[in-house]
Z-matrix of the N, CA and C atoms (Angstrom, degrees):
N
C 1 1.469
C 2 1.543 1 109.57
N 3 1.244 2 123.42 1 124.89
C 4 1.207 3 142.23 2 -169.26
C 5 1.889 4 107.78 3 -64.78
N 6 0.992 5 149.15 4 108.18
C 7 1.477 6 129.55 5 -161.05
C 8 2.442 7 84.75 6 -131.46
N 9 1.158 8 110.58 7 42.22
C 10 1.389 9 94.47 8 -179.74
C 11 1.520 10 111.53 9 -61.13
N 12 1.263 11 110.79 10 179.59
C 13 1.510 12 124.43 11 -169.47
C 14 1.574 13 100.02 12 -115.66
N 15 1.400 14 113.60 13 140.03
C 16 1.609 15 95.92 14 175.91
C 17 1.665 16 82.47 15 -118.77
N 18 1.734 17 98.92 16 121.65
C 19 1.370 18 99.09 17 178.81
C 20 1.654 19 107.85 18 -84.12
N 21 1.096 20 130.44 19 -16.00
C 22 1.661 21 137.36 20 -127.35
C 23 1.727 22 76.00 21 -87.39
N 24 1.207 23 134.60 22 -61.30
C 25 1.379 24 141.96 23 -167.11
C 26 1.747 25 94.75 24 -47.30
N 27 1.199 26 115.59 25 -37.82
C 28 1.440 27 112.70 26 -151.02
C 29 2.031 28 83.02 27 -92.99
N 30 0.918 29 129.73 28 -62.53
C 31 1.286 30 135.60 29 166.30
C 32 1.953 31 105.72 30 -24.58
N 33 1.380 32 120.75 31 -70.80
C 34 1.700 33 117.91 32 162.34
C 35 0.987 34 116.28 33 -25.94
N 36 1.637 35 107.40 34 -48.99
C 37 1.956 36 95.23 35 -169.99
C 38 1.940 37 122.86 36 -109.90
N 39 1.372 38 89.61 37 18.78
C 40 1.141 39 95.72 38 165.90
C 41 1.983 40 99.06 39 -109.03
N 42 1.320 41 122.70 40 -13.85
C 43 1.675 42 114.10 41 165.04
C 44 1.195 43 104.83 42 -64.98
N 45 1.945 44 106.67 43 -65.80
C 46 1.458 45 103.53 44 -167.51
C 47 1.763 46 123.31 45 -40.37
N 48 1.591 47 114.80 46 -29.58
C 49 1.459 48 106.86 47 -176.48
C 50 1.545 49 102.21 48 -90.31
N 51 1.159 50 115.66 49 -50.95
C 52 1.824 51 95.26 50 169.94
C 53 1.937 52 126.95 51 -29.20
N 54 1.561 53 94.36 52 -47.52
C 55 1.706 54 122.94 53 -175.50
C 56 1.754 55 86.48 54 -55.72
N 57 1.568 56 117.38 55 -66.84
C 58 1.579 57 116.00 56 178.04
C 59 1.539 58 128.80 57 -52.01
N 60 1.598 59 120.14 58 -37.18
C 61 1.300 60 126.53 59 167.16
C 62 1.633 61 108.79 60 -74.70
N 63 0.683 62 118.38 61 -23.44
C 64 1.714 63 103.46 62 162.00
C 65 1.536 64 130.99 63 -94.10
N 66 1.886 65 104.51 64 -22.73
C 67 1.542 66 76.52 65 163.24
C 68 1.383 67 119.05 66 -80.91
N 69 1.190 68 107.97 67 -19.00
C 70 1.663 69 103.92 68 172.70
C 71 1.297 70 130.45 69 -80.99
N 72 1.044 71 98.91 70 5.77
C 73 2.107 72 116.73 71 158.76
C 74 1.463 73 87.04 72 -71.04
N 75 1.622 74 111.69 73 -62.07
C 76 1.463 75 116.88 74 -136.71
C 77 1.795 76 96.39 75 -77.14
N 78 1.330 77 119.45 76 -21.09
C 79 1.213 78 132.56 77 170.23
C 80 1.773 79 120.50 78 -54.28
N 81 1.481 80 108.88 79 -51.33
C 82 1.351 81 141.81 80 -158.95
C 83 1.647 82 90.44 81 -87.96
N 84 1.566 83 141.31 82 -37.03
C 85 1.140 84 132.33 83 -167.54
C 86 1.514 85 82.91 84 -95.07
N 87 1.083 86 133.31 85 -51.61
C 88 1.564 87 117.40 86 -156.50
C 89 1.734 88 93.51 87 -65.75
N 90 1.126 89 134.69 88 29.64
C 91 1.505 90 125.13 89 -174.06
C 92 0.943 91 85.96 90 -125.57
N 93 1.057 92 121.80 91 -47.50
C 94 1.255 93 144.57 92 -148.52
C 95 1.947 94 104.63 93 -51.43
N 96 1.440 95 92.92 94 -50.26
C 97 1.501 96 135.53 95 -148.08
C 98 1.369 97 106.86 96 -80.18
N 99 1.760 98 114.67 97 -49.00
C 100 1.212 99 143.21 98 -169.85
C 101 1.799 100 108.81 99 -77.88
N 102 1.741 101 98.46 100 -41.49
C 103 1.738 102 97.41 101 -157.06
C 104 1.630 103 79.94 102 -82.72
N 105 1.252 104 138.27 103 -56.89
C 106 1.172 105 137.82 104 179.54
C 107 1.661 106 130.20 105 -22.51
N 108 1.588 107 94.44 106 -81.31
C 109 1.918 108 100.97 107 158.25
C 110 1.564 109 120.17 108 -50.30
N 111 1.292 110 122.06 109 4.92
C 112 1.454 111 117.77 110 -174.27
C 113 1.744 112 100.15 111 -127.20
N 114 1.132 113 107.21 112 -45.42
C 115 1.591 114 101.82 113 177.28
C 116 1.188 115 114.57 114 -123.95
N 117 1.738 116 120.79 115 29.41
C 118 1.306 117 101.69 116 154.21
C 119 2.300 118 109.55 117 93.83
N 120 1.417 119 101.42 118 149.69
C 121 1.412 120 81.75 119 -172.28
C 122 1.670 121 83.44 120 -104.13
N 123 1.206 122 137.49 121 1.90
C 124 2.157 123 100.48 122 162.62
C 125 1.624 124 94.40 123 -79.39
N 126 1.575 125 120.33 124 -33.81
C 127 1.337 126 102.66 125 -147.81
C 128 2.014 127 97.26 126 -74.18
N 129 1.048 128 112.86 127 14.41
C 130 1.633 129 103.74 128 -168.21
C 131 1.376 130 110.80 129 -118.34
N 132 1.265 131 123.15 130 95.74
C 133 1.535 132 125.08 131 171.92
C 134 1.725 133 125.58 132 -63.47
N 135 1.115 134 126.58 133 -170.48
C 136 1.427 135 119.77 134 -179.08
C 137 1.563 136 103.12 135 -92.42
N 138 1.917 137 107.77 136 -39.43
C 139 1.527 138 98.68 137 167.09
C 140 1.819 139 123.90 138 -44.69
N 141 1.503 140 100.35 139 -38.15
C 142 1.315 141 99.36 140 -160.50
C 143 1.840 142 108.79 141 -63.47
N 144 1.560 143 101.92 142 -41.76
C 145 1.477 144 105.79 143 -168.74
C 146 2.085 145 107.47 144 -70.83
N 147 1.544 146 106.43 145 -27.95
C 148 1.501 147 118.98 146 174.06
C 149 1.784 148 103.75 147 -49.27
N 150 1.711 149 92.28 148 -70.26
C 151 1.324 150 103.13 149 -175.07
C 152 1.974 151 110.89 150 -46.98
N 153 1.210 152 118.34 151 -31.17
C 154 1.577 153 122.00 152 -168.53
C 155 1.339 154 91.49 153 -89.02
N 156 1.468 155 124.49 154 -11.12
C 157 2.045 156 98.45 155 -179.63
C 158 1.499 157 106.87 156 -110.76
N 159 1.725 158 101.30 157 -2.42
C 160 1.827 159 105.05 158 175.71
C 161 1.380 160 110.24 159 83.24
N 162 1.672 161 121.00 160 36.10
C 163 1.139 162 133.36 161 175.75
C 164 1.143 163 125.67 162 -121.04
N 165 1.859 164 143.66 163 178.37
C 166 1.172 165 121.99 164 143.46
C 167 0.950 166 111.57 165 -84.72
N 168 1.668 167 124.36 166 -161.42
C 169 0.992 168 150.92 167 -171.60
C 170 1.969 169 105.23 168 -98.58
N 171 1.027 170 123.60 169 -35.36
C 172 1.638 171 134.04 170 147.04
C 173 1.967 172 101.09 171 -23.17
N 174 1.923 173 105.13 172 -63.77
C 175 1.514 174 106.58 173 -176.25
C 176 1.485 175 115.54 174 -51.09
N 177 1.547 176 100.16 175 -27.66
C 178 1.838 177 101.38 176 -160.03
C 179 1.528 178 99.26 177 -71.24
N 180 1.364 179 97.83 178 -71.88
C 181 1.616 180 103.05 179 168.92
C 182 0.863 181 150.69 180 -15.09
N 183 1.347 182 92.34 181 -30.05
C 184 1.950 183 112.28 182 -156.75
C 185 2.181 184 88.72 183 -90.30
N 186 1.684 185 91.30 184 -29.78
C 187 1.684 186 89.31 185 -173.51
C 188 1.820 187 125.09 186 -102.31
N 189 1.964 188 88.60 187 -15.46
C 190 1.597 189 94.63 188 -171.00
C 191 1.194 190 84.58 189 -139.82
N 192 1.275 191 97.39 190 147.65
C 193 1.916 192 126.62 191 161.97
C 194 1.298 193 115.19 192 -50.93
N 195 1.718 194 109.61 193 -57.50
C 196 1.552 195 104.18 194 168.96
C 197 1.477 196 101.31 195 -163.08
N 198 1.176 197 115.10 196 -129.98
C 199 1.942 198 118.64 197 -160.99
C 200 1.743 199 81.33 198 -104.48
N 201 1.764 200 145.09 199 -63.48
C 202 1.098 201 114.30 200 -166.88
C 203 1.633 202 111.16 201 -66.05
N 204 1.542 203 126.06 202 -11.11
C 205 1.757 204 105.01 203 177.17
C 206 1.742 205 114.86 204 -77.13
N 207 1.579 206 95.25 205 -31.67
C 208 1.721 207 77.74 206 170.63
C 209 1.701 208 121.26 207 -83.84
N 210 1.267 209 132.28 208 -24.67
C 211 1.408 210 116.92 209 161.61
C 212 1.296 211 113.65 210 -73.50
N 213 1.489 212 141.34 211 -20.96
C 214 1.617 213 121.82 212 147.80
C 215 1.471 214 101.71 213 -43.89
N 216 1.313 215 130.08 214 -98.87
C 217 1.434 216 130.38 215 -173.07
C 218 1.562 217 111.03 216 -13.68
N 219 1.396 218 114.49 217 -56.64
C 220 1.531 219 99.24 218 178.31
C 221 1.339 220 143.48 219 -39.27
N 222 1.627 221 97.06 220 -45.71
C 223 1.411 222 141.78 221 -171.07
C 224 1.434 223 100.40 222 -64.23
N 225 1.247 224 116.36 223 -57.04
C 226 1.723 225 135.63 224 -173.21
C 227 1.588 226 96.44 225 -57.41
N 228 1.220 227 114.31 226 -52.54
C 229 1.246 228 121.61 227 -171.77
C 230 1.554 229 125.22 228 -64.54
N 231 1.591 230 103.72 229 -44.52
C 232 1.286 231 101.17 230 175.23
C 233 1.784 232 112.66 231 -93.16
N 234 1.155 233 120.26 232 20.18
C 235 1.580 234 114.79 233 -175.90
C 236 1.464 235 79.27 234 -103.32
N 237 1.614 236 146.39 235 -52.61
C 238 1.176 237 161.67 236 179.93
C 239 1.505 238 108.46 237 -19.94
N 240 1.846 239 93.92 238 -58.07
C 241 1.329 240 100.23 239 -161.12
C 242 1.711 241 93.00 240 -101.39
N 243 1.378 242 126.66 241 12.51
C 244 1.530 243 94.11 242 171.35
C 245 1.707 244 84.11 243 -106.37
N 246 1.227 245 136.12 244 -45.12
C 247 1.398 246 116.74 245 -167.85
C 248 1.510 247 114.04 246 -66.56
N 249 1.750 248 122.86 247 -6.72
C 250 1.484 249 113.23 248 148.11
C 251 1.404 250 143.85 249 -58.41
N 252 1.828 251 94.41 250 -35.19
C 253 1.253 252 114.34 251 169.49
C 254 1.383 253 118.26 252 -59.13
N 255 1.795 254 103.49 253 -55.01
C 256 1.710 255 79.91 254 178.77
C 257 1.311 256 134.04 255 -96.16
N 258 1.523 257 106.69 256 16.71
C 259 1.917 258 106.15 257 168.73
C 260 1.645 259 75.55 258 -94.10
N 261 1.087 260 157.14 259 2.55
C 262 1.549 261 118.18 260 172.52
C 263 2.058 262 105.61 261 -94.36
N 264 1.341 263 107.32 262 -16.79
C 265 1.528 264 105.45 263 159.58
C 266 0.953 265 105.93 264 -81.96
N 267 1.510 266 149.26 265 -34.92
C 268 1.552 267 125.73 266 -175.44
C 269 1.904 268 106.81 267 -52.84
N 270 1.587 269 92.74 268 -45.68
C 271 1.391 270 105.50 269 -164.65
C 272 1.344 271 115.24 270 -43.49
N 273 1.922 272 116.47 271 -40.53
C 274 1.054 273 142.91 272 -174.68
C 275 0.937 274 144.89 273 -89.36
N 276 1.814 275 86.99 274 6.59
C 277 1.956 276 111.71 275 -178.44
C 278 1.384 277 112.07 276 -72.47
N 279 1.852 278 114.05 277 -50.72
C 280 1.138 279 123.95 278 -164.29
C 281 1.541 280 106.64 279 54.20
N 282 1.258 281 95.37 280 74.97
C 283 1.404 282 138.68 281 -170.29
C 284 1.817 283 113.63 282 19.87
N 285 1.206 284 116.22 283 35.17
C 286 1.288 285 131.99 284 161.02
C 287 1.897 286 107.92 285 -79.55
N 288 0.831 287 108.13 286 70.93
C 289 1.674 288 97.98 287 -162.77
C 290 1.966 289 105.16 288 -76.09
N 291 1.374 290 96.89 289 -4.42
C 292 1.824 291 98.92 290 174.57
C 293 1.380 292 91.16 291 -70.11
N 294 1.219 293 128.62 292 -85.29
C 295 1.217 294 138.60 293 -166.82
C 296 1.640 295 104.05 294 -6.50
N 297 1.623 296 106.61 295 -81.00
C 298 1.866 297 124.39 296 169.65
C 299 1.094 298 99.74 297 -5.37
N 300 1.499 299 98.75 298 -78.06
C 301 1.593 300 98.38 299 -157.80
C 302 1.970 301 124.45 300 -93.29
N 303 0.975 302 84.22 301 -12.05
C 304 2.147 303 80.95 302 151.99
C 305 1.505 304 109.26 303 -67.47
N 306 1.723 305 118.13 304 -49.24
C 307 1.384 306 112.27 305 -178.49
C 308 1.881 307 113.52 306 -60.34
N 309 1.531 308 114.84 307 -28.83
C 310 1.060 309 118.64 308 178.44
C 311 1.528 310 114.73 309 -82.31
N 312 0.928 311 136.17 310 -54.54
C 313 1.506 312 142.19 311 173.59
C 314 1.769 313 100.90 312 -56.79
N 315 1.421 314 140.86 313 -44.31
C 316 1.083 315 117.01 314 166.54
C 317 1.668 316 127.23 315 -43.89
N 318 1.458 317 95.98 316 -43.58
C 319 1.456 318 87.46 317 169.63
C 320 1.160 319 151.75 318 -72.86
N 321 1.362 320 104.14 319 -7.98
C 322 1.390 321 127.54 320 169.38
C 323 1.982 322 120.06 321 -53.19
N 324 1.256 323 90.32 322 -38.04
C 325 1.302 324 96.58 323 168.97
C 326 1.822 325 120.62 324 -82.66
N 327 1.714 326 126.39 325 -14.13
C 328 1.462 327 103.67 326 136.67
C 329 1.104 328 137.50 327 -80.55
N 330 1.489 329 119.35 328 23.62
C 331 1.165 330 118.19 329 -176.47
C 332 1.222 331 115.40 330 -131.34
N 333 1.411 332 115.88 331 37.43
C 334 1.436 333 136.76 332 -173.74
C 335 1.481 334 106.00 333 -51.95
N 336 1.789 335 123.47 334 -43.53
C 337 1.033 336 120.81 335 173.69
C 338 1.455 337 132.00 336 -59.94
N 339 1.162 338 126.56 337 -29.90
C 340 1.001 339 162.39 338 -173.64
C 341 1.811 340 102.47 339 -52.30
N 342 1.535 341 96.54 340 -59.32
C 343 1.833 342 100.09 341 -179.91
C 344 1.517 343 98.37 342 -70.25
N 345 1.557 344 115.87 343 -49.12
C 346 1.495 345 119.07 344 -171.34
C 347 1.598 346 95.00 345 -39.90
N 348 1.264 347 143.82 346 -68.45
C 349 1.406 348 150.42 347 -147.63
C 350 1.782 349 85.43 348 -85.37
N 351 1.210 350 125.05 349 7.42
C 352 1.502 351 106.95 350 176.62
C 353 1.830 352 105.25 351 -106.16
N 354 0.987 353 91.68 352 -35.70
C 355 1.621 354 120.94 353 173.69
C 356 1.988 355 105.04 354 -45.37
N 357 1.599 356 95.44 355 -79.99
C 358 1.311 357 108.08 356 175.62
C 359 1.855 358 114.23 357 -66.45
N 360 0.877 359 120.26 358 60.87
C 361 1.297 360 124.16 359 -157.46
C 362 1.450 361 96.62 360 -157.60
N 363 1.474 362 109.52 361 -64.77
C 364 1.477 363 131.30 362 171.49
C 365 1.184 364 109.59 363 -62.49
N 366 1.731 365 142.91 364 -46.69
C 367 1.469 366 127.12 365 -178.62
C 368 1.650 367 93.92 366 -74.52
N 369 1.150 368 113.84 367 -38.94
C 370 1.825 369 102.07 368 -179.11
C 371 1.606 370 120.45 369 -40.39
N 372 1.441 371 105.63 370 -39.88
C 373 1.441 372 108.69 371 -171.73
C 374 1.582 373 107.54 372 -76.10
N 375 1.592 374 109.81 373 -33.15
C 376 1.427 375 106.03 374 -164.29
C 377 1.254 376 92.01 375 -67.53
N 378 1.340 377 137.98 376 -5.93
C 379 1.814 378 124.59 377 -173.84
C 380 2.063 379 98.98 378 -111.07
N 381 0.822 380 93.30 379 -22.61
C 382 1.682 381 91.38 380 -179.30
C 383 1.589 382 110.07 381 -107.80
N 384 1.123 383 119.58 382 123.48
C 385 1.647 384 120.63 383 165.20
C 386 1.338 385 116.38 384 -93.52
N 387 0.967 386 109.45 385 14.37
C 388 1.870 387 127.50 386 172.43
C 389 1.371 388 94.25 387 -77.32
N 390 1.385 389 90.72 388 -80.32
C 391 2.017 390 105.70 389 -152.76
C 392 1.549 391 96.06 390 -74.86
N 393 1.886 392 125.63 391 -23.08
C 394 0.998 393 98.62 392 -176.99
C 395 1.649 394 133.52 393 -66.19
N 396 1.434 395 112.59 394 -23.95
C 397 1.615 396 141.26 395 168.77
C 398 1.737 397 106.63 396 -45.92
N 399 1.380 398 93.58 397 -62.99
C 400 2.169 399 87.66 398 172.04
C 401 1.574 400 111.26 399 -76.00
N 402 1.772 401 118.05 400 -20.22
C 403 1.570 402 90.66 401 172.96
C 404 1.250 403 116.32 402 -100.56
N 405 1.337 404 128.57 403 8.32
C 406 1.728 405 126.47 404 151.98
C 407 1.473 406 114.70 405 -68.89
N 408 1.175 407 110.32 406 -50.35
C 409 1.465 408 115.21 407 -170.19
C 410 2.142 409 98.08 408 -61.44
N 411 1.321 410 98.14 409 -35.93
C 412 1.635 411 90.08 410 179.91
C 413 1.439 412 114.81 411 -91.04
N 414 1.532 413 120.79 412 0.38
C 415 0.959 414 126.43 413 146.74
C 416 1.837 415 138.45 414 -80.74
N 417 0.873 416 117.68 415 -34.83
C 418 1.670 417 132.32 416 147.45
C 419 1.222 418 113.17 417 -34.00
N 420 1.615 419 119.82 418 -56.31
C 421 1.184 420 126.52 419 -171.25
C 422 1.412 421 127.78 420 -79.47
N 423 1.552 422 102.71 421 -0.81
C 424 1.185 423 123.49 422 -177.26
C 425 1.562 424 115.48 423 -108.27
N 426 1.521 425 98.18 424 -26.45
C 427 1.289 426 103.69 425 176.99
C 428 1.549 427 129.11 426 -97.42
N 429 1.245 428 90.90 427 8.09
C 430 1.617 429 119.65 428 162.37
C 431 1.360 430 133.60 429 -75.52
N 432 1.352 431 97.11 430 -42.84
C 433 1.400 432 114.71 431 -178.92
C 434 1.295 433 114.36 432 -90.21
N 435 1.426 434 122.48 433 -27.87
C 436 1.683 435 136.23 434 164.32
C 437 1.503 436 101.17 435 -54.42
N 438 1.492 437 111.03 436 -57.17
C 439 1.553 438 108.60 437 -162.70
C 440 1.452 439 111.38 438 -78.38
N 441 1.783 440 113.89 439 -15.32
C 442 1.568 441 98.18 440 163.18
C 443 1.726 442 116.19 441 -76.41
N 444 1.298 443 118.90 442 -33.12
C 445 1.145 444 126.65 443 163.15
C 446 1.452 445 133.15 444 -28.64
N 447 1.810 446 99.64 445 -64.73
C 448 1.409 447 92.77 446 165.36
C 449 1.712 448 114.47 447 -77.49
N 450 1.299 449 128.47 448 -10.77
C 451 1.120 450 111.58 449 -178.66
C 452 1.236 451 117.53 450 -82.38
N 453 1.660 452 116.94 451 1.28
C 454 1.731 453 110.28 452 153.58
C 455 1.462 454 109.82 453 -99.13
N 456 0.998 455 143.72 454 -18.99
C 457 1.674 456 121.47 455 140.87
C 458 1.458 457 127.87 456 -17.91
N 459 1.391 458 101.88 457 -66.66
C 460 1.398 459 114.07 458 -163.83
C 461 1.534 460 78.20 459 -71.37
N 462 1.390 461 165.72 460 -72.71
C 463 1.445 462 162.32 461 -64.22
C 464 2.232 463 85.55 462 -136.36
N 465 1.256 464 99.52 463 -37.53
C 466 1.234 465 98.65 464 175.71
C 467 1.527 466 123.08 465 -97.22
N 468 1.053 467 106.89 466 40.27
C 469 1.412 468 126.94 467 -168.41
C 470 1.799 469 87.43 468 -146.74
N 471 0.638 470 119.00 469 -10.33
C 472 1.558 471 115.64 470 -174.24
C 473 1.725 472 114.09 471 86.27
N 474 1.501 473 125.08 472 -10.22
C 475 1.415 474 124.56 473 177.49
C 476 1.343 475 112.54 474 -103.18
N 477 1.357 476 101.56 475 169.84
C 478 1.133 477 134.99 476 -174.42
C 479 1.459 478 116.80 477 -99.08
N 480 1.390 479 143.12 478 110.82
C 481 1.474 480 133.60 479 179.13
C 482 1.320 481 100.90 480 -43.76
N 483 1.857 482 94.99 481 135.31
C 484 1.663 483 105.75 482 160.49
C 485 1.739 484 110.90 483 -78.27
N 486 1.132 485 110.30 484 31.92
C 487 1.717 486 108.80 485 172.74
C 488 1.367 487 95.15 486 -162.65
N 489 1.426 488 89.62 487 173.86
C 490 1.639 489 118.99 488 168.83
C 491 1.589 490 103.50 489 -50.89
N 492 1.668 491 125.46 490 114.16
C 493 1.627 492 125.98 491 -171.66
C 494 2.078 493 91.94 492 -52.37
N 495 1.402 494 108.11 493 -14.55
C 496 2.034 495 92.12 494 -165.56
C 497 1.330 496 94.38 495 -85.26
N 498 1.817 497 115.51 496 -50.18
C 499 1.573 498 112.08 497 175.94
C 500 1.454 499 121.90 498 -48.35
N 501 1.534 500 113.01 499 -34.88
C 502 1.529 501 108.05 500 -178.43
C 503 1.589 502 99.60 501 -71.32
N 504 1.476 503 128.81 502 -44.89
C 505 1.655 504 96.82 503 173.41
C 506 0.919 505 133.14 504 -67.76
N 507 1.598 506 118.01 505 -3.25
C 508 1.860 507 115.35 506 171.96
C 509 1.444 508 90.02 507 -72.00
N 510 1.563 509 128.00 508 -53.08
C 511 1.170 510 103.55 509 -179.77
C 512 1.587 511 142.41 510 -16.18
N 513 1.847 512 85.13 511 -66.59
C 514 1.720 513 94.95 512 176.79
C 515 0.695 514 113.02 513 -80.89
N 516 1.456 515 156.77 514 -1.03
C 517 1.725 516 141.45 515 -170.53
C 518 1.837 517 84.35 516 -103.65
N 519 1.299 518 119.84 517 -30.98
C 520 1.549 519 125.56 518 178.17
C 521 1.916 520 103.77 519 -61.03
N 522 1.474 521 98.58 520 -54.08
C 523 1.483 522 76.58 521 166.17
C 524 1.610 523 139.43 522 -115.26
N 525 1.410 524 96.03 523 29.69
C 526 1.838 525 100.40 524 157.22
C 527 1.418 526 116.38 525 -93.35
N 528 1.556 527 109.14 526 -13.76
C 529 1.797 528 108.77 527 -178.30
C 530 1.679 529 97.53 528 -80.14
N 531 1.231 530 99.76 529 -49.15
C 532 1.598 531 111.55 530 -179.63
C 533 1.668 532 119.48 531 -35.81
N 534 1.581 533 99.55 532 -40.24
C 535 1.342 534 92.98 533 -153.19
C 536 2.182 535 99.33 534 -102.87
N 537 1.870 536 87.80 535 0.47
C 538 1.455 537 96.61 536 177.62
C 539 1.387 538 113.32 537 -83.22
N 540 1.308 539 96.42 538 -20.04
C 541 2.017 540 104.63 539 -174.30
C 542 2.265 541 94.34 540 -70.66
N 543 1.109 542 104.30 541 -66.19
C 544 1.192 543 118.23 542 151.18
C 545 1.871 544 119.76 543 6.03
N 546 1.630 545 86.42 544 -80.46
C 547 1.767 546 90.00 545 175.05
C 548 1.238 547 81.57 546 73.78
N 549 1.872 548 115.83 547 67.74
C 550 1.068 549 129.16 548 173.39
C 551 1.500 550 101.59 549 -111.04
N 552 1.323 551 124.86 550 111.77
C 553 1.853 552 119.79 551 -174.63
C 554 1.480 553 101.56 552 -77.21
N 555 1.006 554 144.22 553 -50.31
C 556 1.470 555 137.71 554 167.02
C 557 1.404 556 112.42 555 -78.85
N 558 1.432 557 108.84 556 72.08
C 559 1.604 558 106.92 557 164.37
C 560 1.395 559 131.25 558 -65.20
N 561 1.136 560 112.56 559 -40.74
C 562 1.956 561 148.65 560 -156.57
C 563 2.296 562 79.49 561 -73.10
N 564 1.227 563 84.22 562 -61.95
C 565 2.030 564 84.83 563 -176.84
C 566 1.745 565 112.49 564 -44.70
N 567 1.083 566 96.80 565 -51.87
C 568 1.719 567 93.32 566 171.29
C 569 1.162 568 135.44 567 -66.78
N 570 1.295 569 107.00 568 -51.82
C 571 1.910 570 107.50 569 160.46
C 572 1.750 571 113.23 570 -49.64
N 573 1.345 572 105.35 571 -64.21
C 574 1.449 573 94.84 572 162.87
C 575 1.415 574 124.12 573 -21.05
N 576 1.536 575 115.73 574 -63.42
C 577 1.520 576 95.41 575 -168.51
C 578 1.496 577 122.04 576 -70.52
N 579 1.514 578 97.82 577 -10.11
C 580 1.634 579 105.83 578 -156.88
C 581 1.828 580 92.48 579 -70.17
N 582 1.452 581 121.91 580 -43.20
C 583 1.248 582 160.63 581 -139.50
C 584 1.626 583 87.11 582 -85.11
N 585 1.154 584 123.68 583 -53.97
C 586 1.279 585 138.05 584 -153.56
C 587 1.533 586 105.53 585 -97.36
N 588 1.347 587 108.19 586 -41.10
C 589 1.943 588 115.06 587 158.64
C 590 1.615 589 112.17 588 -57.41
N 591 1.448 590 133.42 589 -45.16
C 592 1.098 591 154.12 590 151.73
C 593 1.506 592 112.45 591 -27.08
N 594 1.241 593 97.30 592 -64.80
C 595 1.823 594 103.60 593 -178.50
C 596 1.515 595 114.42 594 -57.12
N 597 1.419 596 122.22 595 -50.77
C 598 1.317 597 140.05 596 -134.81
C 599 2.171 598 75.76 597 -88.28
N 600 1.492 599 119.35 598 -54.19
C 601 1.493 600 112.45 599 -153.50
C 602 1.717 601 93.92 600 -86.75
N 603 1.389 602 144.05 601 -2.44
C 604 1.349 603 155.89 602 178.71
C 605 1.332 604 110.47 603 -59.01
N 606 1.207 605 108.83 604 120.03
C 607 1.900 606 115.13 605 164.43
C 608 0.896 607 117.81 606 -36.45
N 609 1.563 608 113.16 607 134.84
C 610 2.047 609 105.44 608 -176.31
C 611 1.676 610 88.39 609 -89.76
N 612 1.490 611 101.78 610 156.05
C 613 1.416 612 114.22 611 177.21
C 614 1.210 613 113.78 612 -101.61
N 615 1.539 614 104.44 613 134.15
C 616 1.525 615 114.75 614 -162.23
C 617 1.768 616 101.98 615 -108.72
């Protein structure tokens, strides 16, 4: 008597719930993301971001420890995907490196929220020495990879940063938060010039 197993059914419903635990990660951070940059991280509870993704609090749990593991995760995520973005325009300049970064600095301005939740992130730590320890360490690591970044800009331009490539990205993340507190609508124009004053007085590389 034939007794086979049909795994393929059992294979579907172990995708379909993976397929469900991630959009509702991806659900739970975009709440996450939104209630935060708008009211601030005391003013934002775990109800508030549950209630904004149409979940309980059972969903949150089930994916985060508490309110600082999912705005770490956020944070990780979106520094990830903007310093991918712009080594994937450098990549795509073919050595036009203006091009890169107009396409990159435009975007800076839809992503106004983005610094807001970088901002409130940073006074969080100065009051917690908990969360501040995982958001330095995920900050370092971020500001590493920015400052090798711009230091092939400047390298494809033929110069050399007039600073430390890590200090010049405190620079810029110093002035895209700056100019987000601001509710500056042409952000991308100002970094530009700062970027472009930078270039012009920079050691040529020999």
């Amino acid at each position: 008597m034939n007794h086979a197993i049909d795994f393929s059914s059992e294979k579907k419903e172990v995708s379909l719930r993976v397929t469900s635990q991630q959009e509702t990660r991806k659900r739970l951070l975009e709440a996450a993301h939104h209630a935060v940059a708008n009211r601030g991280y005391e003013g934002t509870s775990i109800s508030d971001i549950v209630n904004l993704a149409g979940f309980t609090k059972g969903a949150f749990f089930s994916n985060f420890e508490n309110k600082e593991s999912i705005l770490l995760e956020l944070m990780r995520l979106q520094k990830e995907e903007d310093i991918n973005l712009l080594g994937k325009l450098i990549a795509e300049a073919n050595g036009d490196i203006a091009i890169a970064l107009n396409h990159y600095i435009a975007s800076l301005d839809e992503r106004h929220d983005c610094a807001m939740l970088d901002i409130e992130l940073q006074l969080y730590a100065r009051s917690n020495p908990t969360f501040a320890k995982s958001y330095h360490a995920l900050q370092e690591t971020n500001r590493v990879a920015l400052g090798q970044l711009l230091e092939t800009i400047f390298a494809m331009k033929g110069k050399l940063p007039p600073i430390d490539s890590a200090k010049l990205a405190d620079l810029f993340v110093g002035l895209v938060q700056g100019l987000a507190l601001q509710h500056q609508p042409n952000a991308g124009l100002f970094i530009h010039l700062v970027l472009d004053s930078l270039m012009a007085t920079a050691p040529v590389l020999e």
